[in-house]
NUVOGU-142334 format. One record per residue (C-alpha): residue number from 1; x negated, y, z negated. Coordinates in Angstrom, 1 decimal, always signed. Each point is the difference from the previous one (the first is absolute). Layout:
N
@seq=NUM&px=X&py=Y&pz=Z
...
REM end
This chain:
140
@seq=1&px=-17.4&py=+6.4&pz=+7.8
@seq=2&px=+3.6&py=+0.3&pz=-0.5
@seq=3&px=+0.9&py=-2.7&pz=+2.3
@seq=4&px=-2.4&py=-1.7&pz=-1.9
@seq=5&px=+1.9&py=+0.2&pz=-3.4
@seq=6&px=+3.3&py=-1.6&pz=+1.4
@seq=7&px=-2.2&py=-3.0&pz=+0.9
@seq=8&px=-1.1&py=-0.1&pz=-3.6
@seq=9&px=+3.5&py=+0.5&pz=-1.2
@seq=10&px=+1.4&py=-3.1&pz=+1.7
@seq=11&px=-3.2&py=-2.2&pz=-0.4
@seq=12&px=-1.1&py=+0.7&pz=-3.7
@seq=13&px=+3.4&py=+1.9&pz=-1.5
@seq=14&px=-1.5&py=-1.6&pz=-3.7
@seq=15&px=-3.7&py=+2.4&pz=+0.9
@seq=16&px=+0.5&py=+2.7&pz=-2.5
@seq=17&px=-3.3&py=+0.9&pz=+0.5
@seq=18&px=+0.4&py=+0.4&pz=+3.6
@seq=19&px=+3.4&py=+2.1&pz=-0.7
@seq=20&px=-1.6&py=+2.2&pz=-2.4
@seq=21&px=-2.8&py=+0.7&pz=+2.4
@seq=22&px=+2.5&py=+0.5&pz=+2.7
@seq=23&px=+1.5&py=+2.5&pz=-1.9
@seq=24&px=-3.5&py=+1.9&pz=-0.5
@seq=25&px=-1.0&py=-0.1&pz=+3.8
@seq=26&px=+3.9&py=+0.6&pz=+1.7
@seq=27&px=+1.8&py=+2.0&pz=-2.7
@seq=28&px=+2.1&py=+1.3&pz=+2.6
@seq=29&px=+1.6&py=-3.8&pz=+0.9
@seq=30&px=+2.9&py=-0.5&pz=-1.2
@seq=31&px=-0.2&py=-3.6&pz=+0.6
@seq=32&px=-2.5&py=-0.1&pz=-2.5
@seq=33&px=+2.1&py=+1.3&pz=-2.4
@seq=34&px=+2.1&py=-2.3&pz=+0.3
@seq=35&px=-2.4&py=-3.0&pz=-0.4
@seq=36&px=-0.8&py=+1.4&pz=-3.6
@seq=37&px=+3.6&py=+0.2&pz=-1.1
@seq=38&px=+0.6&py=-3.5&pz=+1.1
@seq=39&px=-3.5&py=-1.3&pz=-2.1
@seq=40&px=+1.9&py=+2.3&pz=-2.8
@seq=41&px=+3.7&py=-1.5&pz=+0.5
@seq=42&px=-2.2&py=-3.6&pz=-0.3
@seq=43&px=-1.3&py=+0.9&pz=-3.1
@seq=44&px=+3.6&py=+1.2&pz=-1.4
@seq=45&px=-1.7&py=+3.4&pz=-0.2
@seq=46&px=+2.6&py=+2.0&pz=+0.7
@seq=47&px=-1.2&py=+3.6&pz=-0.5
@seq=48&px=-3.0&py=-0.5&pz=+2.4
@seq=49&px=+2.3&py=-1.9&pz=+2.5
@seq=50&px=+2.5&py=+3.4&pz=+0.1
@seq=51&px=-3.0&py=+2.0&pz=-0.2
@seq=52&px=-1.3&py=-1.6&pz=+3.6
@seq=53&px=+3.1&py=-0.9&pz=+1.1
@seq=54&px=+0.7&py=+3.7&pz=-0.3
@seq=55&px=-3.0&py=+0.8&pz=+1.6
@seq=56&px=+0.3&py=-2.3&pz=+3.2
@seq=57&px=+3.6&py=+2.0&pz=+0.1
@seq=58&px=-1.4&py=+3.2&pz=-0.5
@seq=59&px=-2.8&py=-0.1&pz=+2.9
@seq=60&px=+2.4&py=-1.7&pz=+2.6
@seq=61&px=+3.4&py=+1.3&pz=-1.4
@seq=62&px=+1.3&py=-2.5&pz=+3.7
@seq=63&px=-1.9&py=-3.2&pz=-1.8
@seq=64&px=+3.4&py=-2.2&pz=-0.5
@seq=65&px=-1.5&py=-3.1&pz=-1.8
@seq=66&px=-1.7&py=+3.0&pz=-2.8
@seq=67&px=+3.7&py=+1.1&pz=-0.3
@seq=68&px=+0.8&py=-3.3&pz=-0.6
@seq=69&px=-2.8&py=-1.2&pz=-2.9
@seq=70&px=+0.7&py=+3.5&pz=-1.6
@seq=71&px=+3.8&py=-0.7&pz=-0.1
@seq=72&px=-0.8&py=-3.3&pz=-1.5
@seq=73&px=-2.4&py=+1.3&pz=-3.0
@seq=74&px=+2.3&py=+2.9&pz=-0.6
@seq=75&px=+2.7&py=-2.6&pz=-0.4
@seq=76&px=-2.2&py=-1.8&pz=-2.3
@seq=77&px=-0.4&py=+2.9&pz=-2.2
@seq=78&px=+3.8&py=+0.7&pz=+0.0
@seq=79&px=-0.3&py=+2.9&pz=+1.4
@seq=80&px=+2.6&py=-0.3&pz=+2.2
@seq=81&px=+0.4&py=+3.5&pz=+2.0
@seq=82&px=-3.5&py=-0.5&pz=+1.2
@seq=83&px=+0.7&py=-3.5&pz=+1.0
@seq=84&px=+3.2&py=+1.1&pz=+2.1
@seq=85&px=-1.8&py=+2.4&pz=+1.5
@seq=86&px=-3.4&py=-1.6&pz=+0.9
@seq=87&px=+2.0&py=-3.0&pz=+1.6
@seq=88&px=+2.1&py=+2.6&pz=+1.7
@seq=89&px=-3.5&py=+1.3&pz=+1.3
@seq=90&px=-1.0&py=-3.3&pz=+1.1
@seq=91&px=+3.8&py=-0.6&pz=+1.8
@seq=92&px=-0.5&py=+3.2&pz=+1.8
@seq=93&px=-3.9&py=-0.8&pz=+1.6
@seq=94&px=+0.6&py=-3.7&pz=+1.4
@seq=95&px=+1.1&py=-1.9&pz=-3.0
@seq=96&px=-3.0&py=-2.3&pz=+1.0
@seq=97&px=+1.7&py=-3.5&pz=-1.2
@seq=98&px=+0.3&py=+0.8&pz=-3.4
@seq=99&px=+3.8&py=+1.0&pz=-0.4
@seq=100&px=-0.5&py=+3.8&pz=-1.1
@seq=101&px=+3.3&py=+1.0&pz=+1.3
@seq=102&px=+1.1&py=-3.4&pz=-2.4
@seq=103&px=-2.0&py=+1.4&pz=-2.6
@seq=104&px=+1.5&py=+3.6&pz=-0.1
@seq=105&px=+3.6&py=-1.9&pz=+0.7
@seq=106&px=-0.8&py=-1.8&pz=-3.7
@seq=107&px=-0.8&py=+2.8&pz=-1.5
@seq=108&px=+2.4&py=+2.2&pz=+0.6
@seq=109&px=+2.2&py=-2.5&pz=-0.7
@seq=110&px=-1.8&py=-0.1&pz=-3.3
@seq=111&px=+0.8&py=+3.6&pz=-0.6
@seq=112&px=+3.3&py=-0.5&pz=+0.6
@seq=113&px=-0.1&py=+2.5&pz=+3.3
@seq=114&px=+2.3&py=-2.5&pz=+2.3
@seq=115&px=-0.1&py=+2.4&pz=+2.9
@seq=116&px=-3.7&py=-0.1&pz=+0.3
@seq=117&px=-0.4&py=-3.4&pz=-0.6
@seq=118&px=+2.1&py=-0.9&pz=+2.9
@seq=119&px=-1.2&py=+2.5&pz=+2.1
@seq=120&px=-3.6&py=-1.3&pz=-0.8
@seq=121&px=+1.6&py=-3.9&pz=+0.7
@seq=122&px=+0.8&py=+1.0&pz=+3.4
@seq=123&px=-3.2&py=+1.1&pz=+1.1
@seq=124&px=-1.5&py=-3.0&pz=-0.7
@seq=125&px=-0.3&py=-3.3&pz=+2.3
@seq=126&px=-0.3&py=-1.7&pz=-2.7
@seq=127&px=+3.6&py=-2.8&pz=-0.1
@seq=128&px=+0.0&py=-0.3&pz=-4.1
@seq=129&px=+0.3&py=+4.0&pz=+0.6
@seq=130&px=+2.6&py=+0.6&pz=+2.3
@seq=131&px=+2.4&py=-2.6&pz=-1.6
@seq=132&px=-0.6&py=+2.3&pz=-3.6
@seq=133&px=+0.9&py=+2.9&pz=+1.9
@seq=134&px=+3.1&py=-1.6&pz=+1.5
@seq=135&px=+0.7&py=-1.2&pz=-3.4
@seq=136&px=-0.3&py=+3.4&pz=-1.3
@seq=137&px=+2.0&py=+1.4&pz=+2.7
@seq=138&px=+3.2&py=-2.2&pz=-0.8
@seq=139&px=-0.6&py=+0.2&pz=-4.1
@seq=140&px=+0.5&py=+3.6&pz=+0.9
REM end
């Protein structure tokens, strides 16, 4: 069962076999998805990580932590506009722990779009966060 899989997930997260099977039976789980881009992301296999990533995103477009692996890989692969906006995704859906709103802060910042940047900063409860935004604020 579904309930089932996030056992499996947190007990044997190295069980490709059992991730790949998972994906046969629950296609539909977004959390299953997500499994296989994190084996993927392991293997520095970076297509197949965006590819489930995108997936996980895709099936449960309010899956935060998918947001957030996807931001990562795309930020990986230099593409940057994906990245900003995949960790703005993840910011905007619970920004489960892993600094999305940080994440889209950085980039931005990257991009050179200052405005956004700080804007994204200040969502975030992150403290390395708000002081860039503050710094932002008074370099402006």
């Amino acid at each position: 069962s579904p309930k089932a899989v996030d056992w499996l997930f947190l007990l044997a997260p190295q069980r490709r076999d059992l991730a790949y099977r998972a994906s046969q039976l629950y296609p539909q789980e977004a959390r299953i998805w997500l499994w296989l881009g994190d084996l993927a992301r392991t293997d520095e296999d970076l297509a197949f990580a965006d590819k489930y990533y995108t997936e996980s995103a895709r099936l449960d477009s309010y899956y935060g932590l998918a947001w957030c692996r996807l931001g990562a890989i795309k930020e990986k692969q230099e593409l940057l506009e994906d990245a900003v906006d995949a960790f703005w995704q993840c910011c905007q859906n619970g920004d489960p722990g892993s600094h999305g709103c940080y994440g889209a802060g950085r980039i931005a910042e990257k991009l050179g779009d200052i405005p956004n940047a700080i804007r994204y900063y200040n969502r975030s409860h992150f403290s390395k966060a708000l002081e860039r935004a503050e710094e932002l604020e008074q370099s402006r």
